[in-house]
C-alpha positions in Angstrom: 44.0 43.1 -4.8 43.0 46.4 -5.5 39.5 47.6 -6.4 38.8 48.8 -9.9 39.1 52.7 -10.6 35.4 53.6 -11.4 35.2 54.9 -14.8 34.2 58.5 -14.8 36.9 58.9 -12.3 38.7 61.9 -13.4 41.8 64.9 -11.8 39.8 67.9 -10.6 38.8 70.2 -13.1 41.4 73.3 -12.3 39.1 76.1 -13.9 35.8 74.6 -12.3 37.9 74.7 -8.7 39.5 78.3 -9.4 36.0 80.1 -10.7 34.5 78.0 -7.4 37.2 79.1 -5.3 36.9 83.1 -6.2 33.3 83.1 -6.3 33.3 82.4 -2.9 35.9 84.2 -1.8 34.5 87.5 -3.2 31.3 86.9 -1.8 32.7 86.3 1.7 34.4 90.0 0.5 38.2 88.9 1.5 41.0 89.2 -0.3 43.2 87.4 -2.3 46.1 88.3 0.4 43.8 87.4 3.5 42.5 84.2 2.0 45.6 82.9 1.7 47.0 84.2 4.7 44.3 82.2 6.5 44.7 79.1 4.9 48.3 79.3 5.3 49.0 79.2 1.6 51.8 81.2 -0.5 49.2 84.3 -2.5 50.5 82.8 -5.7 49.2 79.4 -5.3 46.1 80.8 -4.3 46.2 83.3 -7.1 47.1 80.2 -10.0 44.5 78.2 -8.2 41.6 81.1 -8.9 42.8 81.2 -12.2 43.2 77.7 -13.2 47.3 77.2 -14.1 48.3 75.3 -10.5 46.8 72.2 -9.6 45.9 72.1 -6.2 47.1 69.6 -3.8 44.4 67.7 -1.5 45.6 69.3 1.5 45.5 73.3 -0.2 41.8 72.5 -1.0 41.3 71.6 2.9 43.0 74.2 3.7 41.2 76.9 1.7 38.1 75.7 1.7 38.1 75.3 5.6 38.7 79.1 6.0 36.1 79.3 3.6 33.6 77.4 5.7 32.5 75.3 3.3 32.7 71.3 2.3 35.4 70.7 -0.3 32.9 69.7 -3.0 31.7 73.1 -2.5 34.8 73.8 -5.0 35.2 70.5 -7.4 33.0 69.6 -10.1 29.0 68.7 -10.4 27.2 65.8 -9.5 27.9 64.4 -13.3 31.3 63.2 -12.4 33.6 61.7 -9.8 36.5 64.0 -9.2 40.0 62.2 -7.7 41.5 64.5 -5.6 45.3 63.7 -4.4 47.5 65.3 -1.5 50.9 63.8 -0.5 49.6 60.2 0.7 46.0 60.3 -0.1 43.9 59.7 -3.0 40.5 60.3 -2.3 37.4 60.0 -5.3 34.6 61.4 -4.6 31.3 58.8 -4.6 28.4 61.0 -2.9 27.4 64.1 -1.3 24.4 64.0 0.5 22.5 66.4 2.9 20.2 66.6 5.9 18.6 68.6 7.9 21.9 70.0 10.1 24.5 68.1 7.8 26.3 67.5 4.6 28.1 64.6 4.1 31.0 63.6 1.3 31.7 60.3 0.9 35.0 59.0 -0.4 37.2 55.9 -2.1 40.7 56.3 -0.3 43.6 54.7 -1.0 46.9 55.6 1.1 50.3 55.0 -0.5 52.8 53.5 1.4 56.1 55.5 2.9 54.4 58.9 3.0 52.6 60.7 5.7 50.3 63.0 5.2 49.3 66.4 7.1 45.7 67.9 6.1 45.1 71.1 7.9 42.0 71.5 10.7 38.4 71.6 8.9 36.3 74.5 10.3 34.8 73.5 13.9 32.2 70.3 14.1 33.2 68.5 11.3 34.2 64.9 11.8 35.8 62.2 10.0 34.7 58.4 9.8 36.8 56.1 8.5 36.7 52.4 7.4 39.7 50.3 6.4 39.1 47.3 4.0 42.7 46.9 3.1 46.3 47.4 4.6 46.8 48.9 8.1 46.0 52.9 8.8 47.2 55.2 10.9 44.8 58.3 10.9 43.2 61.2 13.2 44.8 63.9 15.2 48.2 64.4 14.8 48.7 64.6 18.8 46.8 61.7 19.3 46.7 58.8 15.6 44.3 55.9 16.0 45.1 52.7 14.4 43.0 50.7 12.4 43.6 47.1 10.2 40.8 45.6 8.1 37.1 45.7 9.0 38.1 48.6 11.5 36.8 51.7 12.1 38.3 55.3 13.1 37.0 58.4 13.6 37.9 61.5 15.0 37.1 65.4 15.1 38.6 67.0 11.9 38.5 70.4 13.3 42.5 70.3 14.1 45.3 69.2 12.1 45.6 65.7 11.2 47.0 63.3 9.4 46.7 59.5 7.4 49.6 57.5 6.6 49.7 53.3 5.7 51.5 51.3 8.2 54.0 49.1 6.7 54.3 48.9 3.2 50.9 47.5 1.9 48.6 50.4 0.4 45.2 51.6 2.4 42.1 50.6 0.9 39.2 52.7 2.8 35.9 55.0 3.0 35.8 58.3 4.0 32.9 60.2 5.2 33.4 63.6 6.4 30.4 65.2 8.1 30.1 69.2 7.9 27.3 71.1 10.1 25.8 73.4 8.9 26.1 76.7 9.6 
């Protein structure tokens, strides 16, 4: 059965991310051309991403804001809503962020679709990811080295090198996500 969709659930808000995006870019004074040389995405993405005509795939967020050095709600929308981000398997809506003394933490509804596997790129160094399945069978983590979890399991890994999620056999993932950033 699948859980209901909570109702301020919403896609990302495209001129929130792009105006996000650039702010932080310019005040990290790099370029359009080195930012997305970084991230390893094409300048025009980035460059329709700032200015709010491409919508940007789960993974392009990761990617970006990782050579950014900041957490990916550092980008989406306020507090006030629940932005639903999607990359090729994932859909991941935001529930909390929450901080501590060395740490913020994002925490996330994730569903996997079956039949696609998905790559996200490396975080920036320290960060971690904690997963917890409560539906389907999940193959997550490193991509040299996927754990496997069913329901009631657990995974988590270092998310500072690529790594990828993708449902084994063809019931969908139900899960959590927590991804803890240091601070730097």
């Amino acid at each position: 059965m699948e859980p209901p969709a909570p109702s301020r659930a919403r896609a990302v808000d495209t001129d929130t991310v792009g105006c996000r995006v650039r702010a932080l870019r310019k005040e990290r004074e790099m370029s359009l051309s080195a930012l997305a040389r970084l991230a390893g995405v094409g300048k025009a993405t980035l460059s329709g991403l700032e200015n709010g005509t491409r919508n940007p795939t789960l993974e392009t967020l990761y990617a970006i804001t990782a050579q950014l050095g900041v957490p990916l709600t550092a980008v989406l929308a306020g507090p006030a809503t629940t932005p639903t981000v999607r990359g090729a398997a994932v859909s991941a809506t935001l529930l909390e962020v929450f901080t501590e003394a060395g740490s913020t933490y994002e925490l996330y509804r994730m569903r996997v679709s079956p039949g696609v596997a998905q790559v996200s790129p490396a975080h920036q160094p320290g960060v971690t990811e904690h997963v917890t399945v409560f539906a389907g069978v999940l193959r997550a983590g490193p991509v040299d080295a996927p754990l496997t979890a069913g329901v009631g399991g657990h995974l988590r890994w270092a998310s500072d090198v690529p790594h990828g999620y993708a449902a084994v056999g063809d019931e969908e993932v139900w899960a959590s996500l927590l991804l803890r950033y240091p601070r730097r």
